[in-house]
Backbone as numpy.savetxt, mean C-alpha at the origin, in Angstrom:
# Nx Ny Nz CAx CAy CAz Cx Cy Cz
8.84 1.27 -3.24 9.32 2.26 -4.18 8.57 2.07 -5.50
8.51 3.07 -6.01 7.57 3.25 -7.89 8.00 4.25 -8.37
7.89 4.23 -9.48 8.07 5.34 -10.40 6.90 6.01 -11.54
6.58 7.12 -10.98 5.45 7.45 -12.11 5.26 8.77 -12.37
4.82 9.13 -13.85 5.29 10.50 -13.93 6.44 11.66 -13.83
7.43 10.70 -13.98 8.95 11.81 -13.33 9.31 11.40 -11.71
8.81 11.09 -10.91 9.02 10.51 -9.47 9.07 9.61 -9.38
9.67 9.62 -8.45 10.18 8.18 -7.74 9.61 7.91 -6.52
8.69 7.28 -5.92 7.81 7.60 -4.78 8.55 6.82 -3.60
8.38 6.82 -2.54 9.21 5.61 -1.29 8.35 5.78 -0.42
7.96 4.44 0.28 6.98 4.37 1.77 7.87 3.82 2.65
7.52 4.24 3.91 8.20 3.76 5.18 7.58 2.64 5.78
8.35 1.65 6.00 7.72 0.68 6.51 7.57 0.67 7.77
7.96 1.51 8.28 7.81 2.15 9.76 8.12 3.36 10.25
7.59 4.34 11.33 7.54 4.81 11.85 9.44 5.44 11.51
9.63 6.89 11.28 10.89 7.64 11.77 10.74 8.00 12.77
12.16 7.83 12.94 12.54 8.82 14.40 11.98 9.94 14.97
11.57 10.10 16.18 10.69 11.17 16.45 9.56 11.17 16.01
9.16 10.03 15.40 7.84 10.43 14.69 7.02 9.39 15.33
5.49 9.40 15.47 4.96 8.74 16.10 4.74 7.77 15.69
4.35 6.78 16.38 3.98 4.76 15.75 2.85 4.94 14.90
2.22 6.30 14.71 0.56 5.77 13.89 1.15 6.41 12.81
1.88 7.28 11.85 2.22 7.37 11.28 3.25 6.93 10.26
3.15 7.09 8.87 4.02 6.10 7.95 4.12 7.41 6.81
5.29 7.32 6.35 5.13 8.79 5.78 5.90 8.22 3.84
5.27 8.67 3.12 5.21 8.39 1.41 6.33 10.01 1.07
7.81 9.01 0.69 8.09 10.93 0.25 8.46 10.46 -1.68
8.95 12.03 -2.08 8.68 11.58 -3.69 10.06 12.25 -3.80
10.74 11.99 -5.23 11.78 12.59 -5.75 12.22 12.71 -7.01
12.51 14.29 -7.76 11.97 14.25 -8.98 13.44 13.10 -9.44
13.23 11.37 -10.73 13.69 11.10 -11.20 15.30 11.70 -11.62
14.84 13.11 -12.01 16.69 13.34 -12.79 17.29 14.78 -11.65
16.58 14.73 -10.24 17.03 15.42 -9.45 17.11 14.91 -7.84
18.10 13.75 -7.84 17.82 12.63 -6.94 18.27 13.37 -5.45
18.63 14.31 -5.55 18.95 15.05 -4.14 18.65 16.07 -3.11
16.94 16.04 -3.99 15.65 16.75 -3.33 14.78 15.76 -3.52
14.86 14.93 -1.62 13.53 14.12 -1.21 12.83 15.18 -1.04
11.49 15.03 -1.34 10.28 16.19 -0.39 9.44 15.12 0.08
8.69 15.29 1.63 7.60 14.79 2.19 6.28 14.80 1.13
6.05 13.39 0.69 4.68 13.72 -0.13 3.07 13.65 0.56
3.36 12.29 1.15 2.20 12.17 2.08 2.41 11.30 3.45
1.55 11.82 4.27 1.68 11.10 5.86 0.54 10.34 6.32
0.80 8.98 6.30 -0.20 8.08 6.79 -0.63 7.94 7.74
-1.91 7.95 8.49 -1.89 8.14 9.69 -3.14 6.59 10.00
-2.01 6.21 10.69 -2.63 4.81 10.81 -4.13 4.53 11.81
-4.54 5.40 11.91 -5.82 5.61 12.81 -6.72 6.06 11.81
-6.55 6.39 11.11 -7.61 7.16 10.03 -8.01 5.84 9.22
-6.94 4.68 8.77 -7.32 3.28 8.25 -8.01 2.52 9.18
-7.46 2.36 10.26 -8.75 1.81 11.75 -10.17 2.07 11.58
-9.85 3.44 11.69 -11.39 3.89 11.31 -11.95 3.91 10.29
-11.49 3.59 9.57 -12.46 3.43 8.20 -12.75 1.70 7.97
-11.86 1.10 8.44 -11.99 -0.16 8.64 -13.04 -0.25 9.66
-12.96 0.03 10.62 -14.41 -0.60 11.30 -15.78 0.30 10.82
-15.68 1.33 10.33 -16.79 2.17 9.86 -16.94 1.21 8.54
-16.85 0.74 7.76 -17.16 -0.10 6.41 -17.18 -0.94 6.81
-16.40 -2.42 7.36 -15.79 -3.91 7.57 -16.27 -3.95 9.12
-17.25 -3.55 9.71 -17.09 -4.20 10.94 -17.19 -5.39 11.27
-18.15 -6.27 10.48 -18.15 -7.51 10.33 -16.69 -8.34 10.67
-15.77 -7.67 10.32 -14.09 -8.07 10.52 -14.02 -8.11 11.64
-14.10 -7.13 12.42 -14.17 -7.33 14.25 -12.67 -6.49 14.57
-12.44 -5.57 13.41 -10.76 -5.47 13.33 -11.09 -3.88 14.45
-10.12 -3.91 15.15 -9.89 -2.62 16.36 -8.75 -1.78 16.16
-7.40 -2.25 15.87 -6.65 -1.62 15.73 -5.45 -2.54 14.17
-4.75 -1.79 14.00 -3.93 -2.84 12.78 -2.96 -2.16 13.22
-2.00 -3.10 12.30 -0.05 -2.52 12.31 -0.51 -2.55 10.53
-0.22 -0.86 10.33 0.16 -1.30 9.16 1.70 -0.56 8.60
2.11 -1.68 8.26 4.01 -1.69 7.91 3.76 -1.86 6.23
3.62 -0.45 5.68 3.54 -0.71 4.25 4.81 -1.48 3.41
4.05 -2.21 2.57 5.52 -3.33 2.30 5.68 -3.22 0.15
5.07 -2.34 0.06 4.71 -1.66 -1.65 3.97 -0.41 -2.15
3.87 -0.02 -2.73 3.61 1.28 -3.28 3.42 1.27 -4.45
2.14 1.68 -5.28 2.04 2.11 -6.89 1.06 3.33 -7.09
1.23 3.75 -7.94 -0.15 4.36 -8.43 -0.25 3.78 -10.24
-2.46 3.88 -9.95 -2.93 3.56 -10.59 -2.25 3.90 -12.22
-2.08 3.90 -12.86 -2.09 4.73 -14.57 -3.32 5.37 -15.15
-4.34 5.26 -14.83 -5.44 5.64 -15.19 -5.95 6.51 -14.45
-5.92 6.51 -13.39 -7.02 6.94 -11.76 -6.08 7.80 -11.23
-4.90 7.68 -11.13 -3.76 8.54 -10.18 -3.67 7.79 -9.19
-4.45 7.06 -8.48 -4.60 7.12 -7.29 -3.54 6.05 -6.56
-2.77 6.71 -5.32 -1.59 5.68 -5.02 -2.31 4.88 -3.97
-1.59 3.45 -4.19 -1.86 1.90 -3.95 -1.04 1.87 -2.97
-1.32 1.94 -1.32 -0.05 1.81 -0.30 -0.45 0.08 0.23
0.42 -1.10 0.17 -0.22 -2.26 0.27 1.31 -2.10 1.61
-0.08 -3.21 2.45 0.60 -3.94 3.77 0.51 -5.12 4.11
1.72 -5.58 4.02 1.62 -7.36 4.39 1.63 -8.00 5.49
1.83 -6.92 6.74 1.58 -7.23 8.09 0.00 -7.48 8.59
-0.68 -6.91 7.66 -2.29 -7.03 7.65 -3.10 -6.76 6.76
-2.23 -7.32 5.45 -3.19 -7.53 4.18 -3.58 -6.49 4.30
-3.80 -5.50 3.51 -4.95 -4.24 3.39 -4.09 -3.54 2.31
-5.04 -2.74 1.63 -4.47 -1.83 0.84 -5.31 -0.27 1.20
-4.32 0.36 1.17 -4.78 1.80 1.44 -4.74 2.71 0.38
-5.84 3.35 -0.40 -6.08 3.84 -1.18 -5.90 4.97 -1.36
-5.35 6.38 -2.04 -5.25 8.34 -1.56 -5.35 8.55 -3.16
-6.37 9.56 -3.36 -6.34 10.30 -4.20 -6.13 11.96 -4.13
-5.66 12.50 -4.77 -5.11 13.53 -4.28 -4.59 13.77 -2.55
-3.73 13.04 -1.99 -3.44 13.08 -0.85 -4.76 12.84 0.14
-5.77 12.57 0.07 -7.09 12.05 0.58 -7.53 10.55 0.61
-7.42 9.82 1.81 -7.99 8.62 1.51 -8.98 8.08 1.53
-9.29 7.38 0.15 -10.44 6.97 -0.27 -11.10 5.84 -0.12
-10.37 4.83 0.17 -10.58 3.88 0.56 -9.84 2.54 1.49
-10.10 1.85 2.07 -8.91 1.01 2.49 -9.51 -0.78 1.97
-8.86 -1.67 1.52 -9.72 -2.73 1.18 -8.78 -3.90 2.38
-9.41 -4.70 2.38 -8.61 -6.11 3.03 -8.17 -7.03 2.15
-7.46 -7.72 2.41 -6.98 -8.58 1.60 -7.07 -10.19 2.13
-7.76 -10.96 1.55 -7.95 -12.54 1.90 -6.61 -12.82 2.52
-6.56 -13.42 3.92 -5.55 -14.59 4.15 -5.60 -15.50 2.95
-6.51 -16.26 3.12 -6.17 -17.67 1.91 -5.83 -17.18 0.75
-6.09 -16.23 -0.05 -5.47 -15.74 -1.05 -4.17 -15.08 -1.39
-4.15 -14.19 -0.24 -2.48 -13.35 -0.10 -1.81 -13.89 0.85
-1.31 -14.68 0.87 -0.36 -15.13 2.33 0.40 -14.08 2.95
1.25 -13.37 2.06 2.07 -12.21 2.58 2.13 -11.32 1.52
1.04 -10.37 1.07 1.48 -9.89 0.28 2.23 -8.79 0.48
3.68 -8.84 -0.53 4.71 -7.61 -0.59 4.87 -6.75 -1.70
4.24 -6.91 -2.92 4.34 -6.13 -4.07 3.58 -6.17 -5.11
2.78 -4.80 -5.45 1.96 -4.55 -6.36 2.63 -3.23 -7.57
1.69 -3.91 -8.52 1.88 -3.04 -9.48 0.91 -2.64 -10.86
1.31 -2.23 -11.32 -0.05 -2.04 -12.39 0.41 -1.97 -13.99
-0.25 -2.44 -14.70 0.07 -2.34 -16.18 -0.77 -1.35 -16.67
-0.11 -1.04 -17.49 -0.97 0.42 -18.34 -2.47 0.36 -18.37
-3.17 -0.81 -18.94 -4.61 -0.93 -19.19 -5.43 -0.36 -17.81
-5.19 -0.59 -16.47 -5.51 -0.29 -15.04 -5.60 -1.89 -14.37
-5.09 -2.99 -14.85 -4.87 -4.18 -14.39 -4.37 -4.40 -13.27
-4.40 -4.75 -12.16 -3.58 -5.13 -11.14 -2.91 -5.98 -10.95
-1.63 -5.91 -10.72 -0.80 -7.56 -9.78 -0.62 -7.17 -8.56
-0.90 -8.34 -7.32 0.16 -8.21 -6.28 0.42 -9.40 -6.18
2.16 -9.57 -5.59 2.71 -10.62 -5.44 2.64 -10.84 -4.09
2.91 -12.28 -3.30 2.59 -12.57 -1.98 3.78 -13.52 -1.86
4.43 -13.40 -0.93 5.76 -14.24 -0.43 4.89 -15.52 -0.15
5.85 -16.93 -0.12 5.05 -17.89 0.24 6.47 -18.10 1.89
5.57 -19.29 2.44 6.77 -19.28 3.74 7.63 -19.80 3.56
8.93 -19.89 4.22 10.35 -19.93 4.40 10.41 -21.32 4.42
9.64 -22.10 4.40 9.59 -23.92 4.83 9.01 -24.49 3.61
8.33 -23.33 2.81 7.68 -24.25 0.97 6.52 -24.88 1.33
5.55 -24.74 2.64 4.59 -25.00 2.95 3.42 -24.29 1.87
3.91 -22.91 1.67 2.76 -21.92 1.04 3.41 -21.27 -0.01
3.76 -21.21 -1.32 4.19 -20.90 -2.30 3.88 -19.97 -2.62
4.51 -18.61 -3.51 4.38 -17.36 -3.79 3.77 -17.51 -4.58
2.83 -16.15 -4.98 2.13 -16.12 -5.96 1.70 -14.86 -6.26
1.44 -14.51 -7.66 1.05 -13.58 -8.56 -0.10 -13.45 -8.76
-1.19 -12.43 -8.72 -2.37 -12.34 -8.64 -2.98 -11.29 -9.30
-3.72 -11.52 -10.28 -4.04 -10.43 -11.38 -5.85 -9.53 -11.03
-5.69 -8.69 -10.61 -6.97 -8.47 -10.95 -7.49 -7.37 -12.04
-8.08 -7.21 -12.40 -8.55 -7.08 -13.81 -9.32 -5.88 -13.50
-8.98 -4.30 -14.33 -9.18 -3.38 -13.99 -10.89 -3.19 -14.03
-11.80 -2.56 -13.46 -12.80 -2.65 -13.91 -13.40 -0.92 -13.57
-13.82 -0.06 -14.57 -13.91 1.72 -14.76 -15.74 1.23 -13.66
C-alpha cells in the first residue's frame, strides 16, 4: 500500500479469484472517497520473465513467482516501484507501461518487503532478516541519480 497524489494505491500479493496465476493486479482509491476501489493496473507476470531473460540472461532465470510484497511511486519520475520478496526484483511502470524490471542481490536483500522514497528521488528498501537472528533486517538507501 502507498499513498501519492490523492490515492491510495494496493498490490496483490497474489493472484484473485478467477483470475489467473500470472497476473497481480495494482488497484487505486481516491484518499477522501474510500468506497470507490478502481482497477489501476494488471501485472502480468510473463511480461517480467521476459524481460528478465531478454536483458539478465546471464541469470539463467526461466520463470519467477512474483508475490509483490510493496509498492511506491517515484516523487520525481511518477513511476510506480512494484517490489517482490519472493524473488527480489523490482518491477518498474510508467504510465501503466513497463519499463523496466531490476534484480535484487541475495546477499544484500535477504527478503526484501518494503520500499519507499523521500522527496529528493532517494530510495529505501527494507529486507526482513530470518526468524532465528541468523540474518538481521536492514535498511538500504540508494541514492537517487537523474
Amino acid at each position: 500500500i502507498c499513498y501519492r497524489d490523492g490515492y491510495i494505491y494496493i498490490v496483490c500479493k497474489d493472484a484473485l479469484v478467477n483470475q489467473p496465476e500470472s497476473k497481480r493486479m495494482v488497484y487505486r482509491v481516491k484518499a477522501n472517497k474510500l468506497d470507490n476501489i478502481e482497477p489501476y493496473l494488471e501485472i502480468n507476470i510473463d511480461d517480467l520473465s521476459h524481460f528478465l531473460t531478454q536483458n539478465y540472461s546471464e541469470l539463467g532465470i526461466s520463470k519467477i513467482l512474483f508475490n509483490p510484497s510493496a509498492i511506491a511511486i517515484h516523487p520525481i519520475t511518477k513511476e510506480m516501484y512494484v517490489l517482490s520478496a519472493s524473488d527480489r526484483f523490482i518491477a518498474i511502470y510508467k504510465d501503466k507501461q513497463l519499463t523496466n524490471v531490476i534484480p535484487l542481490s541475495a546477499d544484500i536483500y535477504y527478503k526484501p518487503e518494503g520500499i519507499s522514497f523521500y522527496e529528493n528521488g532517494d530510495m529505501l528498501i527494507s529486507s526482513e532478516g530470518d526468524k532465528k537472528g541468523f540474518v538481521k533486517g536492514t535498511i538500504n538507501l540508494i541514492k537517487y541519480q537523474k
